[in-house]
DRENPA-514185 format. One record per atom (N, C-alpha, C): residue in one letter; atom name; x, y, z. Coordinates in steps of 0.1 Angstrom, whole numbers, plus 2048, in hexadecimal, padded with zeros to 3 digits. Each point is the difference from the previous one (the first is absolute). Example, Ala and Ser with C-alpha at 12.3 -4.5 7.8 and 13.67 -1.06 7.14 Angstrom:
residues 2
REC aa at   x   y   z
REC  A  N 884 7C7 84E
REC  A CA 7F7 80C 800
REC  A  C 809 80C 800
REC  S  N 7FC 80B 7F9
REC  S CA 809 80B 800
REC  S  C 7F8 80B 808
END
This chain:
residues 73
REC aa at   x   y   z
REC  X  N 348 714 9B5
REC  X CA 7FA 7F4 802
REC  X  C 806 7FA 80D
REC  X  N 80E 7FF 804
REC  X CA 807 7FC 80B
REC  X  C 7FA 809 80C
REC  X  N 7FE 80B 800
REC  X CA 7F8 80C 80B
REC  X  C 7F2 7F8 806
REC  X  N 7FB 7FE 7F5
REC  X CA 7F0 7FD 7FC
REC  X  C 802 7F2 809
REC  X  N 809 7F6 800
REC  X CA 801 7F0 807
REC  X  C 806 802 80B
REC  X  N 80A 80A 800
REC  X CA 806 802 813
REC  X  C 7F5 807 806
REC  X  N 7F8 80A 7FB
REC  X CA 7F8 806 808
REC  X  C 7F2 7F4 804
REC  X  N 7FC 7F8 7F8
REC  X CA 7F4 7F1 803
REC  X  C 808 7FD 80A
REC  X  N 80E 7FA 801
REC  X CA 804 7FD 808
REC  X  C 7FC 7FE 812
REC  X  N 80A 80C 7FE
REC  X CA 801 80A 80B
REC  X  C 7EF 7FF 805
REC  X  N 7F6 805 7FC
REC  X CA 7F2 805 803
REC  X  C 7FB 7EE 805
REC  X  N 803 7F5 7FA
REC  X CA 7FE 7F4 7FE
REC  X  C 804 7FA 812
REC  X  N 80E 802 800
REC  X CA 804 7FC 80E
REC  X  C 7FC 80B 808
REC  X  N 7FD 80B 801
REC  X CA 7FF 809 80C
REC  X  C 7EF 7F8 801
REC  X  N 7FB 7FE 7F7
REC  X CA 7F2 7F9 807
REC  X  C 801 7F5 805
REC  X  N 80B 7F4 7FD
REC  X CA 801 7F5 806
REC  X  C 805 802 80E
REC  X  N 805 80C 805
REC  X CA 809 804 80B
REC  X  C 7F5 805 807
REC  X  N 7F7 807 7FA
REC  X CA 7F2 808 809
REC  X  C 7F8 7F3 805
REC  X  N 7FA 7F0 7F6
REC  X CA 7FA 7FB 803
REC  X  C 803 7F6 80C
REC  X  N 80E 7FC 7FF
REC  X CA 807 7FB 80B
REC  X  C 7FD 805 80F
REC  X  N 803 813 806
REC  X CA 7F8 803 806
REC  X  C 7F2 801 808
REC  X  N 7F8 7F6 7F6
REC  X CA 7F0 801 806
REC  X  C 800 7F3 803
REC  X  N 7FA 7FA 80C
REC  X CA 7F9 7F3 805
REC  X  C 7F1 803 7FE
REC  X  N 7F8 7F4 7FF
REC  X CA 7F3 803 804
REC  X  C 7FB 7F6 80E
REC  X  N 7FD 7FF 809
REC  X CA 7FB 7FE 806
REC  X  C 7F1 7FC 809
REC  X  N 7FB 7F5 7FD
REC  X CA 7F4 7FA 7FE
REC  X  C 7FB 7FD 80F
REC  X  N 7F5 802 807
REC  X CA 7FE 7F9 80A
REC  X  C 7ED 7FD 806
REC  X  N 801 800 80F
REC  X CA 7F2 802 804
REC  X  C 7FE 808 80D
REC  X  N 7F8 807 7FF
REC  X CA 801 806 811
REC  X  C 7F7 7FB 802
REC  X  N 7FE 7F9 80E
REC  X CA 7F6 7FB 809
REC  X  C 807 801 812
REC  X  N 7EB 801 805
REC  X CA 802 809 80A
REC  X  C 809 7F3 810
REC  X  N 7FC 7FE 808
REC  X CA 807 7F3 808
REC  X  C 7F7 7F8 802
REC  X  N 7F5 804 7F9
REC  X CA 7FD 7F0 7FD
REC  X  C 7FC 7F9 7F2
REC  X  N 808 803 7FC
REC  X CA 803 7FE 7EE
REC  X  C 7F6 801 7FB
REC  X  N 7F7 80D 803
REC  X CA 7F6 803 7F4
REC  X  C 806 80E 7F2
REC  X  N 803 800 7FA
REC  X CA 801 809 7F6
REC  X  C 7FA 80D 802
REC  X  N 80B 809 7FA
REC  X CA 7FA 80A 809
REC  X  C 801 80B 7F2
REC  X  N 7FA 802 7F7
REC  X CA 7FD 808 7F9
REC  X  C 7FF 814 7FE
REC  X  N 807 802 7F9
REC  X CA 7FE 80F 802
REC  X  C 80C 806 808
REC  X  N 80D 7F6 803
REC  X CA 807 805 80A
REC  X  C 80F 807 7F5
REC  X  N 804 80A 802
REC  X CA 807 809 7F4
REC  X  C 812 7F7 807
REC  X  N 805 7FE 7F7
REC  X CA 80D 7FD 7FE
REC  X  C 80A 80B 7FA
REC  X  N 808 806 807
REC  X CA 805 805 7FC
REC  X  C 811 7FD 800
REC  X  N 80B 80B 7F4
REC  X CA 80E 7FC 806
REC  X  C 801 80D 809
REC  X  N 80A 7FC 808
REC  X CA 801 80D 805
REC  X  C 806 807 802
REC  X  N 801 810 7FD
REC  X CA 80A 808 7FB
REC  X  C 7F8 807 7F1
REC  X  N 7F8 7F9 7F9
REC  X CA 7FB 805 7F4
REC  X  C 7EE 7FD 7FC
REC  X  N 7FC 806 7F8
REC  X CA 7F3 800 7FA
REC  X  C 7FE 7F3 7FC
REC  X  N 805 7FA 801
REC  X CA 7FE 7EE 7F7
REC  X  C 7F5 7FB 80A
REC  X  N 7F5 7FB 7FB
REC  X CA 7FC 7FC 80A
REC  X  C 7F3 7F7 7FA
REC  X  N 7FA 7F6 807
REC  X CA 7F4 7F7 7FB
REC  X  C 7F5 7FD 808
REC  X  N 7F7 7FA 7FC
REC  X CA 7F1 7FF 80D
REC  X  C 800 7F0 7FF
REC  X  N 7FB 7FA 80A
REC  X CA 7FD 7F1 7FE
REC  X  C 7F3 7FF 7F9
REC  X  N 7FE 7F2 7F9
REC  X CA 7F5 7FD 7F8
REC  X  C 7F7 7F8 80C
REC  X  N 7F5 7FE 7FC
REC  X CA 7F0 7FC 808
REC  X  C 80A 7F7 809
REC  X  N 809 7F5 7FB
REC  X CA 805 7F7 801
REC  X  C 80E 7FD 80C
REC  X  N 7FE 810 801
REC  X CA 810 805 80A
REC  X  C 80D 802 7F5
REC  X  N 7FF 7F9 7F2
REC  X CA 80C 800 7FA
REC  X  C 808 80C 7FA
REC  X  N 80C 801 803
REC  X CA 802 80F 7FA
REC  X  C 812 7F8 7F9
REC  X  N 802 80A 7F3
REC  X CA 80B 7FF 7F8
REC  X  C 802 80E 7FC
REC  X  N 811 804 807
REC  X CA 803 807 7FC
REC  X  C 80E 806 7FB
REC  X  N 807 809 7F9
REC  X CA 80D 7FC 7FB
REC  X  C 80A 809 806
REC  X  N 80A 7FE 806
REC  X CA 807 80A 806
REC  X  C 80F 7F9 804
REC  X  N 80C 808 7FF
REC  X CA 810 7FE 803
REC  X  C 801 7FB 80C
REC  X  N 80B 7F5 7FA
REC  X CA 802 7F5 808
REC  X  C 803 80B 80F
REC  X  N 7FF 7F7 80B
REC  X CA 804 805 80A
REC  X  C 7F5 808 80C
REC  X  N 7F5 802 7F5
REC  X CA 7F1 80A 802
REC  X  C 7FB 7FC 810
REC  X  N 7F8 808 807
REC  X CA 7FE 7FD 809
REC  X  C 7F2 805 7FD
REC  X  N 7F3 7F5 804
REC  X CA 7F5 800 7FC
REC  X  C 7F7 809 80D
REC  X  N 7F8 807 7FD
REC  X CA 7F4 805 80C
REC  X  C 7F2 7FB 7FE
REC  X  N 7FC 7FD 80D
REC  X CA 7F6 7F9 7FD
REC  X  C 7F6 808 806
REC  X  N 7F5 805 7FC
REC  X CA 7F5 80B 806
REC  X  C 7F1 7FC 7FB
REC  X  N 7F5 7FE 80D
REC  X CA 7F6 7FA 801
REC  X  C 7FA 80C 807
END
């Protein structure tokens, strides 16, 4: 039974320590003259993580603090 509560434990905080790692990041891309610019891929970079903007230009996406965003139209 004590195996069975250290092991919840343990599995319990290693998620709280994983979730800590992720920011999400909300924004708008628009072009220079602040029209929204839809369809433009957000990426982090260095990895496959990656998102499209909505009709709206809006894009949310979740990635480790520090991330350096790519922006491709």
């Amino acid at each position: 039974m004590k195996r069975t509560i250290y092991l919840f434990l343990l599995l319990a905080t290693c998620k709280m320590m994983y979730a800590q790692d992720i920011i999400t990041v909300k924004g708008v891309v628009t072009d220079s003259q602040s029209i929204p610019m839809p369809g433009t891929t957000v990426s982090e970079k260095g990895t496959k993580n990656s998102t499209v903007t909505s009709m709206d230009g809006n894009y949310q996406i979740k990635v480790k603090p520090n991330a350096i965003l790519v922006f491709s139209f």
